[in-house]
N, C-alpha and C positions, 0 to 999 in steps of 0.2 A: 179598544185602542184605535186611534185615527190613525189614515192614510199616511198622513204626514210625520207623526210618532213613527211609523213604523219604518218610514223610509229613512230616518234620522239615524235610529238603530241598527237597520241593515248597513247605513253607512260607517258606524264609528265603531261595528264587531270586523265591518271591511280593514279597516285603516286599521286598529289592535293589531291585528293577524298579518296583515303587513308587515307593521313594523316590527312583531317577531322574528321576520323571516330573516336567518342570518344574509341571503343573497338570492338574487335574481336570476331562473335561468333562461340567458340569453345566447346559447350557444349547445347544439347540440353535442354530446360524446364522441358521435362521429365524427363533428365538426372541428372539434378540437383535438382529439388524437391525429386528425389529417393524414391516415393511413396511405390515401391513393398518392398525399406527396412523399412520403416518406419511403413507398417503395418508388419512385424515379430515382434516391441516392446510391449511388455506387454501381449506374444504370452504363454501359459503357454508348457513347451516345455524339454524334455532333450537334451543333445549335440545332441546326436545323430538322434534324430528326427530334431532338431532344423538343422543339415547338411545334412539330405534327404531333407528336407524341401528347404533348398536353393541349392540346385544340381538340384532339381526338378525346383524351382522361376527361377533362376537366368541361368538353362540350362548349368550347368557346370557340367564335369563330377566326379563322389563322388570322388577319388582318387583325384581331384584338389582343393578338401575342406578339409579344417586344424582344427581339431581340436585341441584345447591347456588349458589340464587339470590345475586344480588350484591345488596348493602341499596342499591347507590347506583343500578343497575337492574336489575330484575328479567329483563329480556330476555337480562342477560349473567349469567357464571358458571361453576362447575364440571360438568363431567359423570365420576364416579366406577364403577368397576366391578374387581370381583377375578374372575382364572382363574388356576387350577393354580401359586396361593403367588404369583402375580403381581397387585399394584396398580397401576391404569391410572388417570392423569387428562388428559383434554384439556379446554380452555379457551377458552370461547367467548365473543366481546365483537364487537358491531355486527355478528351474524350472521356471523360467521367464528369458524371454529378456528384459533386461533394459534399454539398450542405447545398439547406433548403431553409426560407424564412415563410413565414405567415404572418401578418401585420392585420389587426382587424380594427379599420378604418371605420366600423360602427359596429354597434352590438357586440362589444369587446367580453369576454368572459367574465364573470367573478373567479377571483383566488379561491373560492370555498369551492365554484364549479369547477373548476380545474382539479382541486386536490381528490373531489366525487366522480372525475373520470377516470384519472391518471394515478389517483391513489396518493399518497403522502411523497410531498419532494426527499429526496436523501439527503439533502444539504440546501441549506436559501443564503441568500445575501439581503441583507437590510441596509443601504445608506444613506446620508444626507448631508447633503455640500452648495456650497451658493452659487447663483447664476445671476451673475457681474449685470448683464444689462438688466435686469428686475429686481423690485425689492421682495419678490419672494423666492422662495428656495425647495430646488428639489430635492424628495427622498427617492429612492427605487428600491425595487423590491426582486427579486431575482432566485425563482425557483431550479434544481437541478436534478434532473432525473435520468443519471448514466446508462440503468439497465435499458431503459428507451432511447435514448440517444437525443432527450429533449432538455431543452433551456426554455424558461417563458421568464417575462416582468414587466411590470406595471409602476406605474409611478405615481406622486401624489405631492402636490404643495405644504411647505409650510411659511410661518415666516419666525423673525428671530434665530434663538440658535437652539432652541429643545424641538427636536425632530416631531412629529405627528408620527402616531402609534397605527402602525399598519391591521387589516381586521380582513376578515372571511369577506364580507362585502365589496372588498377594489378590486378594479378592473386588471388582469392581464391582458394586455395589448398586442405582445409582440412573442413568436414562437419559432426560435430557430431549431433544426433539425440537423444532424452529425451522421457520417456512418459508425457505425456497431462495432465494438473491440470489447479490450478489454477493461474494468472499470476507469483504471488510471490513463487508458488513452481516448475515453471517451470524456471524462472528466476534462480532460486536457483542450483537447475539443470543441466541449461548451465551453471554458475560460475563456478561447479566442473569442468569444462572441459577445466577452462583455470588458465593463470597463476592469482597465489595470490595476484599479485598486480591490477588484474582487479576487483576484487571484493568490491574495495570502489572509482573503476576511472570510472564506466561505465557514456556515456552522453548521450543524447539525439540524434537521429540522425537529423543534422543541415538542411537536402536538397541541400545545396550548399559543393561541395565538397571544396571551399576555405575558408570554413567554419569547418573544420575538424580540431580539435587539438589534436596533438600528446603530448602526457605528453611525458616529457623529463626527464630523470635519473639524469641529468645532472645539471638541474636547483637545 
């Protein structure tokens, strides 16, 4: 067999097995559980402690941590910081952090890699609704995980009015974090953090992703 035979075939048993692969991983377990933020919630804390605090966690230097006063007071607010294509915000009011987001600005997770860290969501949201200035249109996808106090979703285009069929392979983007109760006050919790029309759509999650329904705006 020639050199060249053989490099063809190393190449296209490469690509096959590829594209078997349900999802990419581009986020570690660690990375995405986000433990070191998720214990700063319910930390009793001022900004300013609260941004030595994570210059110190998080090994960033203070000057690349953002504070961002409230007008209505000053004591409350945001604390902001990026590591490694990752945006971090937690949220501080009457000296506690209450919630925490994670936004991953590259190398955003798969839904498959999510559900292999975090174990199967208790309940998702599937929707899809138009966006006036484009003619194409978003779905979102919106994981719920109470016993952890986590919300993640990802989004994806379509165009028309039949949704695009979400799959193990899309990307979660965005991962807010809640303090810990009980199932219904953490559920409550995550609701704040997504849109209004998730709050009487959430389902069950089905285990079969051909099993996922997108509520449709449209219908």
């Amino acid at each position: 067999m020639s050199r060249r035979v053989l490099v063809v075939l190393v190449l296209g048993v490469g690509l096959l097995l590829a594209g078997c692969a349900p999802y990419r991983s581009l986020r570690t377990c660690e990375e995405i559980a986000a433990a070191n933020l998720r214990a700063l919630i319910e930390e009793t804390t001022s900004l300013e402690q609260g941004a030595a605090r994570v210059a110190e966690t998080f090994h960033v230097p203070a000057e690349e941590v953002r504070v961002l006063r409230s007008h209505d007071n000053p004591n409350d607010g945001d604390i902001e910081w990026r590591v490694a294509g990752v945006h971090y915000t937690i949220i501080v009011k009457s000296s506690s952090v209450l919630s925490a987001r994670m936004t991953c600005e590259s190398r955003p997770p798969s839904a498959g890699e999510v559900i292999q860290c975090l174990g199967a969501p208790d309940r998702y949201w599937a929707y899809y609704y138009p966006r006036f200035e484009s003619p194409r249109r978003l779905a979102e996808l919106h994981f719920f995980f109470p016993a952890l106090g986590i919300t993640c979703w990802g989004y994806k285009y379509g165009t028309g009015d039949r949704p695009p069929q979400f799959h193990a392979g899309d990307a979660m983007e965005i991962f807010d974090f809640v303090l810990l109760g009980s199932s219904r006050e953490v559920m409550d919790r995550l609701l704040e953090k997504v849109p209004e029309q998730a709050k009487e759509g959430t389902k069950p999650w089905p285990g079969d992703w051909r099993e996922v329904k997108v509520q449709n705006a449209y219908d």
